[in-house]
N, C-alpha and C positions, 0 to 999 in steps of 0.2 A: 538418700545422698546420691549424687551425681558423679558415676563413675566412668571414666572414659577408659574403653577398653584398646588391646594394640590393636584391635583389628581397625577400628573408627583411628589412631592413629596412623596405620600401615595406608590407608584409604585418602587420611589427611597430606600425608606425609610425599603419596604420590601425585596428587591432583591439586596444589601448591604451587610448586615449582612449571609444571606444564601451564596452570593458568598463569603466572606471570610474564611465561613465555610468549606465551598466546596473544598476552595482553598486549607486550610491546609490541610486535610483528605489527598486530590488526592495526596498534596505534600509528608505527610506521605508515602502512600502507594509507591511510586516511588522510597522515600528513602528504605524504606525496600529493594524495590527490587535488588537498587545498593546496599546496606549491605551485602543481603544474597550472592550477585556476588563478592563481595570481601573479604570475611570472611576472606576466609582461608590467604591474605596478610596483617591482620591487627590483627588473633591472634596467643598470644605468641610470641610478639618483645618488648615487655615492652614498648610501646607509652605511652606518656603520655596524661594526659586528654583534656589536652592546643591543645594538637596535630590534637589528634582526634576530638576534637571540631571545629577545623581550617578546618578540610577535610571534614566532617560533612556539616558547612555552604557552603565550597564550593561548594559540591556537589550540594547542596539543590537548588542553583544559576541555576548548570547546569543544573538541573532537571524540572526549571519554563515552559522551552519549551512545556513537555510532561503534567504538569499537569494543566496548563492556560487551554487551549482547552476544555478537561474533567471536569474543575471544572465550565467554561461556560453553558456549554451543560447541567447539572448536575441542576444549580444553576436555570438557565431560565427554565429547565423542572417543579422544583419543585415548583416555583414562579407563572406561568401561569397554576398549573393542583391545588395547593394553591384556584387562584382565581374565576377558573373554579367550583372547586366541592363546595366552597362555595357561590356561582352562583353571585359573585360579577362583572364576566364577563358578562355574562345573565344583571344585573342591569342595567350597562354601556353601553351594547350594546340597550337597553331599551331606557336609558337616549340620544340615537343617535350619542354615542361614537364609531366609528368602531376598532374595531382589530390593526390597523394601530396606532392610534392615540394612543392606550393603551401601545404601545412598543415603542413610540417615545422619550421618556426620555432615556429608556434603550438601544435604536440605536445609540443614541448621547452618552453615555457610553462608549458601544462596538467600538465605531472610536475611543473617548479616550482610552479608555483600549488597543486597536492594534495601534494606534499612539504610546503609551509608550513602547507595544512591542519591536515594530522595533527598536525604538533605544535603547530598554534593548538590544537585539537582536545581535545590531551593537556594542553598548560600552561596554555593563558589560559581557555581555557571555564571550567576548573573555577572557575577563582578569580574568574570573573566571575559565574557564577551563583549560588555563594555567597554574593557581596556583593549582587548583583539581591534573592535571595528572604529575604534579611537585612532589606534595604532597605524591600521588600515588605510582609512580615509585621510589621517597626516602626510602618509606616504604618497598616495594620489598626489595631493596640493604641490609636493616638495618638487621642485627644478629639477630635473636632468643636470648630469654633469655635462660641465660646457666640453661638448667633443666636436670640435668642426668636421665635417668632412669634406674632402674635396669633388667639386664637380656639380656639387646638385645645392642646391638650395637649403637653408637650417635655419629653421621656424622658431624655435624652441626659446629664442626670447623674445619674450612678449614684445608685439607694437615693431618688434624689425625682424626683415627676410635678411637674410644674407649669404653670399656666393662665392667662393674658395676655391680661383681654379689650382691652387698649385700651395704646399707648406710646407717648410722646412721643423720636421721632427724634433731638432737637433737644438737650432734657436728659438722655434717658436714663432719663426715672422710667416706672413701671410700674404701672396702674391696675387695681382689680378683677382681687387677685391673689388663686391658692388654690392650696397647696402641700400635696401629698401625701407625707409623711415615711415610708418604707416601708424607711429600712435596716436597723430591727431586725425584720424579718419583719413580714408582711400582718398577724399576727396583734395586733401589738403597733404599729400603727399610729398617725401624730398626723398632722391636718387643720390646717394653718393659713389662716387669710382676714385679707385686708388691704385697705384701700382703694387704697396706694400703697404704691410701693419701689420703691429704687432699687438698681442687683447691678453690684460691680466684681471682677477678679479684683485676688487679691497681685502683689504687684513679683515673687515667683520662681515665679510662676502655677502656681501646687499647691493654692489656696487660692482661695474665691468668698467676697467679701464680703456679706452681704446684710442692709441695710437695711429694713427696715417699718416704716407708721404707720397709724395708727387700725385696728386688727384684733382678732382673738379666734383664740385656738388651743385645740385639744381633742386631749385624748392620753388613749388607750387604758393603763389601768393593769392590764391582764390578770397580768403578773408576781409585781403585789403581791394579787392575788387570792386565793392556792392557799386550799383546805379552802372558797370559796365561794360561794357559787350566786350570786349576781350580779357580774357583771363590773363596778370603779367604773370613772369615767375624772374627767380634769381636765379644768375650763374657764378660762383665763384671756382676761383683756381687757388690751389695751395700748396705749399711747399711741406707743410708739415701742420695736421690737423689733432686735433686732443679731444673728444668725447666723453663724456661719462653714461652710463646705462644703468635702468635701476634695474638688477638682475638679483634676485632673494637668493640663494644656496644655500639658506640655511636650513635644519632640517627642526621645520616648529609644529608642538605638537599641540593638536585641537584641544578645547575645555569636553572634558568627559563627562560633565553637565546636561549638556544636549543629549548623547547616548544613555546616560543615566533614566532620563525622563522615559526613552523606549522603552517597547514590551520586553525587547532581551534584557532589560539591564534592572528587571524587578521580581523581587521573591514573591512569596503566594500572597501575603497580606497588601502589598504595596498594587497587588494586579489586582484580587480584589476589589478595592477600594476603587481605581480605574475602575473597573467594569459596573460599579455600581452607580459611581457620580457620572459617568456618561450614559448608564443605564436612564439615570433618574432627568437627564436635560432630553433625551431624545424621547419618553413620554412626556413630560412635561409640553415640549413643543408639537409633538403629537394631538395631545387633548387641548391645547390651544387651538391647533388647526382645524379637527374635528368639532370645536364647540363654534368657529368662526363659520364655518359651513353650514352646522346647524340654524345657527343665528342670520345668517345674511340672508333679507330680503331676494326672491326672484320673482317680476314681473310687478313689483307695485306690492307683493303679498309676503307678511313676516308671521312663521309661525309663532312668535312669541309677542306679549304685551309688558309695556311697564308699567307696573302700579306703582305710588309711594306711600309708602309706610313709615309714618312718622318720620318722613323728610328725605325718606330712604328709596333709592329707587329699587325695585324688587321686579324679576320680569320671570312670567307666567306664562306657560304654551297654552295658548288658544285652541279652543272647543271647535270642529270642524263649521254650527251654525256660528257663530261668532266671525268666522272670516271674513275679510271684506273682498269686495271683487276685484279680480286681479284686473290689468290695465288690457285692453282692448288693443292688440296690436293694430289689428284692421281698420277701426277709424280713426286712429293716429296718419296711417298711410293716406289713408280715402282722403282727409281733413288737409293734408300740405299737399305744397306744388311736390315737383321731382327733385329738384336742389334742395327742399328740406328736407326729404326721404333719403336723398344721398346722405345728407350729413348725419342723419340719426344711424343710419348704419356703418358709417366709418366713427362715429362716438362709441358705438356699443361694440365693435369690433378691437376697437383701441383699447379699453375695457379688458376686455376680451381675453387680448394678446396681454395685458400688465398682470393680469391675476396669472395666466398658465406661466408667464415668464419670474413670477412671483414664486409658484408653486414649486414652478421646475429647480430653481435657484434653492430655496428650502427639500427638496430632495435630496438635490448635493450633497448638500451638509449633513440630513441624515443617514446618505448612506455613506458620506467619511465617518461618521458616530458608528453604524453599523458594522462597519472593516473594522475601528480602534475598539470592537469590544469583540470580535472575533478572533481578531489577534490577541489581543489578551486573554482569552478563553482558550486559545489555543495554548499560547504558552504555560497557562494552568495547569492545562490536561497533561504537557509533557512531563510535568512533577511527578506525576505517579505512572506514567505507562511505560518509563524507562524501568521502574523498580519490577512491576509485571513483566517485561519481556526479560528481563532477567531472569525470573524464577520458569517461566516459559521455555525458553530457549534451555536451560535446565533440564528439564522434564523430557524435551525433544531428545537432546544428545545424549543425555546418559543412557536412554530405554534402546535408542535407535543403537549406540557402539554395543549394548548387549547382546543385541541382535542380529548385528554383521559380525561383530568377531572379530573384526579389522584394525590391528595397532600400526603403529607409527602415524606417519605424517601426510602419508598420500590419499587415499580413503576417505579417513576424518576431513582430510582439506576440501575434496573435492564435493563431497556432501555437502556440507557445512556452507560452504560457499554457495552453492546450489539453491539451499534452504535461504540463508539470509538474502542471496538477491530476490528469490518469491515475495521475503516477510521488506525488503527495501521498497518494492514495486508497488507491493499493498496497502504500507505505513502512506509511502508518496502521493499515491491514489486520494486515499481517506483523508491527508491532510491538503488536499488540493479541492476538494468537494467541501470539507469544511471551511474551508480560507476563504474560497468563490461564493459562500453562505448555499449553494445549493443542498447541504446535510446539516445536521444540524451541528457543531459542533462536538460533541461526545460521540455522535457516531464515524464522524471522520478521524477521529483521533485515536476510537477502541479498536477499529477495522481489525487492522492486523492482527490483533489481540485475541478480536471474536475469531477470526478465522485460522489462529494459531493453536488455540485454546485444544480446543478437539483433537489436532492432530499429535499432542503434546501428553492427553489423554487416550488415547487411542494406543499408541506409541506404549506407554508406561503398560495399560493393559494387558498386552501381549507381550511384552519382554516376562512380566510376573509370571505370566502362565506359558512360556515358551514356547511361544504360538509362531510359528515360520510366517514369518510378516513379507517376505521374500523370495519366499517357494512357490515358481511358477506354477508347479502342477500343481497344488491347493488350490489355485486359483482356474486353471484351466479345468479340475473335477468340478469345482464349486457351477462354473458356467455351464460345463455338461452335465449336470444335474438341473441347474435350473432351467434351460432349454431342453430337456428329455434327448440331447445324443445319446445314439444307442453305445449301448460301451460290452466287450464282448466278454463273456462268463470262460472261467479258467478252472477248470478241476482237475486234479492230478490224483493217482492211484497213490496211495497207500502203503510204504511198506512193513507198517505193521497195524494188523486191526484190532480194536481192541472189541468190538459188538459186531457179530457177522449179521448179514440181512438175511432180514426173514419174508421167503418169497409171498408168503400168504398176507400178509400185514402191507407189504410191499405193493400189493397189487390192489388191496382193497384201498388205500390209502390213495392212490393213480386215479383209481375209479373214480374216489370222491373227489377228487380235486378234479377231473375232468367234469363231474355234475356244476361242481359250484362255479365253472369258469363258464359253462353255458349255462345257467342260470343268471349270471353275474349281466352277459351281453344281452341276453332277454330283457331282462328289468333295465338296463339301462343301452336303449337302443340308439341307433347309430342316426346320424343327419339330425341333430336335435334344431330346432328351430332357435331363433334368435332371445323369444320369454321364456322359454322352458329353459334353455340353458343357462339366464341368468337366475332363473325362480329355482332352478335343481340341479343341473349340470349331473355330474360323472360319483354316487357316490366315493367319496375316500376313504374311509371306515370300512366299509365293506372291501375295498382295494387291498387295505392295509392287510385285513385279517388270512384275503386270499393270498397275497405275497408272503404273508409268514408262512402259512403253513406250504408252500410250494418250495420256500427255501428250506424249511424245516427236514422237508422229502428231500431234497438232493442233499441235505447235510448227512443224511440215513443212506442214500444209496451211495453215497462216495465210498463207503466202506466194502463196495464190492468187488471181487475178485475178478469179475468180468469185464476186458476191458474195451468192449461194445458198449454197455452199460455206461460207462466211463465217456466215453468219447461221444455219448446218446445225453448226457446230463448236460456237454458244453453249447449244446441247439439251443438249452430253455434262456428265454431272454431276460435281459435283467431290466424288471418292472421299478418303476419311477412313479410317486405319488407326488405328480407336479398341481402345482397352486391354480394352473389354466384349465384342469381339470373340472373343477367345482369353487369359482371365484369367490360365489357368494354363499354363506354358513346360512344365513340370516335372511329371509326372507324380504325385508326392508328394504334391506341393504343391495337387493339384486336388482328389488324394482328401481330404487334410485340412481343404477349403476345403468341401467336398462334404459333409463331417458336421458341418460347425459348418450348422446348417439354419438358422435366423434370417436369418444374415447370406449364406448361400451361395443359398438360394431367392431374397432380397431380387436380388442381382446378376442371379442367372437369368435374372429376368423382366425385366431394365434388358437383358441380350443377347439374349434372343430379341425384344425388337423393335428391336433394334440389328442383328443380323441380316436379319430382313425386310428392313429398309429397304437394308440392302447390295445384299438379291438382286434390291430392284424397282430401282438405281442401276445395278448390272449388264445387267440386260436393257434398260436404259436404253441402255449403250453397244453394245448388240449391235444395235437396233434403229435408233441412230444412223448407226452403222457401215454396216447396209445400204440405207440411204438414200443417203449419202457413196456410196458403190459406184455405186450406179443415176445419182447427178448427172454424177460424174466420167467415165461409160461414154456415158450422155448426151451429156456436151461435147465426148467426144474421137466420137463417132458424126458432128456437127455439124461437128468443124472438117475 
């Protein structure tokens, strides 16, 4: 039976409330960012509140995709560096809870959480961005509110300019007006001037009322011109003019039909099904063209014959002797004047040009078939890689806030942030490679994914085994170890012994390790050539076993009372059994490393002076060694 314990409640109970937190912040900030992107089609059309609130939510729908992720990542950062810095992690792990066990509520969350993804993903995206870029594009179409302004010109009803040097606020009339009438074409132009007017729209605002007084209007009569050499036009004067304008202001929304058909506006089956019926015209017209190529005659010569078979026409590829002779271009030319060699080559040119302009034409269209099944493959892929980077981003932040320790808001933010613009950049990349068909789809899409994956695994590994993911020096030993920096030996006296030394033991033990450290550089001598060092290099076995038993000696002479001895032990160097020492184990594997020359000469010269410095570390301990000897011989001479 299924019991939930308080701790998976205490766990639940805090990482809850902060994701919801999270969630709206991220959601805020995404909506800003679609705001600031479409300002400029949403002011000054007169929308109404209703409207914009509709576009608003929807957006907000569209928007879940991008801030689910972040406010994951966000949430579990701030939740495990929460529990970290108030060392209730430290208790837990105490109490013999591991790492594991402490995020198992919240794993079982995050499957819920990306199970509900997906099918947000599949059923309400779609029909949310439908109605978003429905919404959207009505708003585009919709009129500007009629606002004149004074001084400059206002475009903004179709087919007329018009100019406003001076308007009274107060009544509404319009002073030193001139109105450029251009919807029968520039060509056929009327100018009107006015001193005043006043402009209302209709009650079902489809229509601008527009009064004038005291004016002159002049109209271009180009029309009634034909068969004339001068152009007339009209002048009238009027006391009082009355216009009508057809000016829309209403605010009409598109059929959501056309967006319905898009890749945004269909679940998985409905894509699919797209991608399979454009799958199947773009082979189909493929194997058309490639069977037409096959089949057309070049030169007089067709690889194929037709039999009939029982009335049937049936066609057969011809047998190389079977062919007939193709046409003799050269006694064609030899055979006519030059006017019929012109014309045969501007016939076969024309040709020519109808088939590549044929070809080119049918490319078009398959590479629109190729885009509409890429996008749709695209949008596919997004059904499941939102519910992954959810459980992803997970893994990321809960292992990483274990490992800084860092609660509240500032930390977590700033990581977090950090991380997601890497995983935006990378998502962006991959689906930009896949869109422009240069990847192939699935690998544009998994990008981020593949290269989230590891760090997300990585991250969990070390937080379990509380591994300083963050500690400079780890890393800065880790480097001087693998490059052989000399790093300097520390021995401190003692102030209590518990096994005194024994000077006879002490001195035979010197001796042999000074034999085996010259025997060691005998057997493996210095300037090795370029095959030998790849065929044998530096034993390390043999390295290994002299290192131990040299630390072994200074772990035995620490305990001496002498503190010449003491301060004689911190000379011996501290040996490094690096990997440039002896690259290749394997005989094989040396010679093969031995003829890639770029990269095997490059290594060479990294182990002959990786070597050197062995042999000067060596004689280092040999020389120590008989100093040790002579003090120890010394004291016991003394006592």
């Amino acid at each position: 039976m299924l019991r939930i314990k308080r701790m998976d409640l205490f766990i639940l109970q805090s990482f809850l409330p902060l994701f919801v937190m999270t969630f709206c912040i991220c959601l805020f900030i995404v909506l800003m960012q679609f705001l600031w992107r479409y300002i400029d089609d949403l002011v000054g059309k007169g929308l109404g509140v209703d409207v914009i609130a509709e576009l608003f939510f929807y957006a907000a729908l569209t928007m879940v995709p991008m801030a689910l992720p972040l406010a994951i990542l966000l949430a579990s950062l701030m939740i495990f560096g929460n529990l970290g810095e108030s060392f209730e992690l430290t208790a837990m792990k105490a109490a013999g809870i591991s790492l594991l066990r402490t995020m198992t509520p919240l794993i079982i969350l995050m499957v819920i959480i990306s199970t509900g993804a997906f099918f947000f993903q599949n059923n309400v995206l779609p029909i949310a961005q439908t109605k978003m870029w429905t919404l959207l594009y009505s708003m585009r179409q919709k009129s500007p509110e009629l606002e004149i302004p004074e001084g400059v010109f206002y475009d903004q009803i179709p087919g007329y300019n018009l100019f406003v040097q001076e308007k009274n606020r107060e009544t509404g009339v319009l002073y030193d007006m001139m109105i450029y009438d251009v919807s029968r074409g520039f060509e056929n132009s009327s100018i009107i001037l006015a001193d005043s007017g006043k402009m209302t729209i209709t009650p079902d605002k489809t229509h601008l009322f527009l009064r004038l007084w005291q004016g002159e209007s002049f109209e271009n009569l180009k029309d009634a011109a034909t068969g004339m050499k001068n152009v007339p036009y009209r002048r009238e004067s009027f006391d009082t003019k009355e216009i009508m304008l057809k000016f829309d202001a209403n605010f009409n929304r598109m059929d959501e039909q056309g967006m319905r058909n898009q890749y945004v506006g269909k679940n998985m089956a409905e894509l699919q099904a797209t991608i399979d019926s454009v799958g199947m015209r773009v082979d189909s017209l493929g194997n058309r063209y490639a069977t037409d190529l096959r089949e057309r005659p070049v030169l007089n010569v067709s690889p194929y014959k037709t039999t009939y078979v029982d009335g049937k026409p049936i066609k057969e590829r011809r047998k190389d002797v079977s062919l007939p002779r193709p046409l003799n271009i050269d006694s064609v030319f030899r055979g006519s004047s030059s006017g019929f060699a012109l014309n045969y080559l501007n016939q076969a040119l024309s040709k020519v040009q109808r088939q590549r302009q044929d070809y080119e034409f049918t490319a078009l269209g398959m590479a629109d078939d190729l885009k509409t099944i890429r996008r749709h493959s695209i949008e596919l892929q997004k059904k499941f890689t939102l519910s992954f980077a959810c459980i992803i981003f997970f893994f990321i932040g809960a292992p990483l806030g274990a490992i800084i320790r860092k609660g509240g808001l500032g930390t977590p933010l700033v990581i977090s942030v950090l991380l997601f613009i890497f995983y935006y950049i990378i998502d962006n990349m991959g689906y930009k490679f896949a869109r422009d068909g240069k990847w192939p789809v699935w690998q544009g899409m998994w990008l981020s994914a593949a290269i989230l994956l590891p760090l997300g695994i990585f991250f969990t590994y070390k937080a379990v085994n509380d591994s300083a993911v963050f500690n400079k020096d780890a890393y800065i030993n880790f480097f001087r170890r693998f490059f052989g920096v000399s790093e300097a030996r520390k021995v401190e006296m003692k102030e209590v012994v518990m096994e005194d030394v024994r000077p006879d033991v002490s001195v035979r033990r010197l001796t042999s390790l000074m034999a085996k450290t010259q025997d060691y550089l005998v057997s493996n001598p210095a300037g090795q050539t370029y095959l030998s060092y790849w065929r044998k290099g530096y034993d390390r076995e043999s390295l290994h076993a002299l290192r131990d038993e040299m630390e072994d000696i200074i772990e035995r002479l620490s305990n001496s009372r002498d503190k010449m001895i003491i301060i004689r032990l911190m000379d011996y160097p501290v040996i490094r059994s690096l990997w440039f020492l002896q690259p290749a184990t394997t005989r094989w594997f040396g010679t093969l490393m031995a003829i890639l020359f770029p990269v095997g000469i490059a290594i060479w010269l990294i182990g002959r002076y990786t070597q050197s410095r062995l042999r000067h570390e060596l004689e280092m301990v040999a020389t120590v060694s008989s100093q040790l000897i002579k003090l120890i011989e010394n004291g016991t001479d003394k006592a």
